[in-house]
C-alpha positions, 0 to 999 in steps of 0.5 A: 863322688863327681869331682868339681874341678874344672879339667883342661881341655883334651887334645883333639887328636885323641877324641871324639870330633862328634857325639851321638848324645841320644835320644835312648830308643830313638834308632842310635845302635842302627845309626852307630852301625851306619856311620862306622861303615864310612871309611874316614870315620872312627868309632870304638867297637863297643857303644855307650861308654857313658864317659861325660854323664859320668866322669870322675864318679864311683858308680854305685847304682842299683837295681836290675841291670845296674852293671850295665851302667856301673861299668861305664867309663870314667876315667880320661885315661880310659877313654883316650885308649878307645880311640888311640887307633884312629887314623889321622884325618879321620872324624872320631866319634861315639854314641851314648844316649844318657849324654842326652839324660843326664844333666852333668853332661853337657858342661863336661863335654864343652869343657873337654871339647868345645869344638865338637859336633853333637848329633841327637835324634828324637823320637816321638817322647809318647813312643819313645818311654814305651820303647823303653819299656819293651827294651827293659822287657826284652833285656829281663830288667824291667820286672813288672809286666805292666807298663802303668805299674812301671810308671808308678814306680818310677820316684820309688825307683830314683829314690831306691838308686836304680839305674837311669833306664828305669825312668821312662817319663824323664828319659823323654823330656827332650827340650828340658835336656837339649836346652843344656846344649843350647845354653853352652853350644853354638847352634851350629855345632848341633844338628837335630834329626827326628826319628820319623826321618831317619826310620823313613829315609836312613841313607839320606840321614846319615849322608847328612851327617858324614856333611855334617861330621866333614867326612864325603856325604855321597858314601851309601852305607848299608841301612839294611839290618833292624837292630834292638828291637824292645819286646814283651817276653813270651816266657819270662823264665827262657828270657831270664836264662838267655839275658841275663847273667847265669852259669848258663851264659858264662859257660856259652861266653866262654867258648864263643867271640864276644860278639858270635855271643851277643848275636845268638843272645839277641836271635833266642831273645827275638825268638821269645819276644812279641811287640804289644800296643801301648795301652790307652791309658798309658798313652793318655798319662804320657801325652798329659805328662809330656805335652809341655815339654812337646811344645816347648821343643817345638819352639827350641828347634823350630820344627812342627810336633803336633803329631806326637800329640795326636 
């Protein structure tokens, strides 16, 4: 249950001065790998900790992959002990792209720092749901292997208490959710990038956000690594067994680093997995369904979007 109270403001010193607050699929693992290179910005080792889209709540998803989202971090404590080794001066931050999502969040992040800087990147909301459709696929949660068949069970799905992932159209109403922002931020807290941008010219990118974030933007990170790539599975059994919680697994968990693990995880699951075109009639129900919501962000962050419409 979320707990209503209004909290005091955090101490500065021991959390974030900025959020990636999304968009989910929009490029957020490469740009958490890029920003923690810069030697005056911290960032805990592991990414979404889900704090302000959850905070004080008992989590109870459900559906596949509910764990992912029910292990989430809620309680302040917790959340203060991720960044109790940032160095002082620093510029502290995290990713997590359901900050974006869901709409709890951006009251409880000006309640907990008013002060702080939020960085979103957007992608085209059409390419976007698909992305997260082939995500799903690659991480053997999205049962269907029919990308309409998931849209149609996406109310189903709310009602049913699945986890957020799952809803692919709302994932990607972008201005509904910035709007959130706008209402209780300084524009000048908030800096807006779109994917086309980022995937084209990273290094200039995030040079701008080190500026942004007031670490020294002529630092070059290595943009070279493509992470979290989605995919359609070529054998759904062999994706089950390498993504999937099994005996398998456990015993491999057991004898490798954490993080050796995820790497010979997600190059098996590579292995297994192949990009497929949306289908047109997808594209056409995704533009239908997202062309108000297109147009309206277009006017929110004053940027030409006609694009995601062709």
């Amino acid at each position: 249950m979320i707990t209503h109270s209004s909290p005091a403001v955090a101490p500065p010193s021991r959390l974030p001065t900025f959020l990636v607050i999304g968009a989910a699929r929009s490029g957020t693992t490469a740009l958490y790998l890029y920003l923690r290179q810069h030697p005056n910005v911290f960032m805990p080792r592991g990414r979404e900790t889900n704090f302000f889209a959850f905070e004080g709540e008992a989590l109870d998803f459900r559906g596949p992959g509910a764990e992912f989202v029910n292990n989430s971090v809620v309680t302040l404590g917790a959340y203060c002990r991720l960044f109790a080794d940032a160095p002082v001066g620093a510029a502290i931050g995290e990713v997590s792209p359901l900050y974006l999502y869901c709409p709890c969040t951006a009251e409880r992040i000006r309640a907990r720092l008013p002060g702080v800087r939020l960085i979103a990147i957007l992608r085209n909301p059409i390419e976007q749901a698909y992305s997260h459709y082939l995500y799903a696929r690659k991480e053997a949660v999205e049962p269907l292997d029919d990308f309409m068949a998931a849209l149609d069970a996406q109310v189903d799905r709310r009602k049913a208490r699945w986890q957020p992932l799952f809803q692919y159209v709302d994932f990607a109403r972008y201005s509904v959710q910035l709007r959130r922002y706008f209402d209780r931020f300084p524009r000048e807290q908030i800096r807006i990038f779109l994917y086309e941008d980022f995937a084209s010219d990273p290094v200039r990118v995030v040079q701008e956000i080190f500026l942004f974030v007031g670490v020294d933007g002529s630092f070059v990170p290595d943009v070279s690594a493509r992470v979290n790539a989605g995919g359609i599975p070529k054998s759904e059994w062999w994706q089950m067994l390498v993504m999937r919680p099994n005996p398998a697994s456990k015993l491999v968990g057991n004898l490798l680093p954490t993080q050796t693990r995820r790497r010979v995880r997600d190059a098996l699951s590579s292995m297994n997995t192949r990009r497929d075109r949306m289908p047109p009639g997808a594209r056409e129900r995704l533009r239908t369904e997202l062309r108000g919501d297109i147009v309206a962000l277009q006017r929110l962050i004053d940027r030409d979007l006609s694009s995601w419409l062709e």
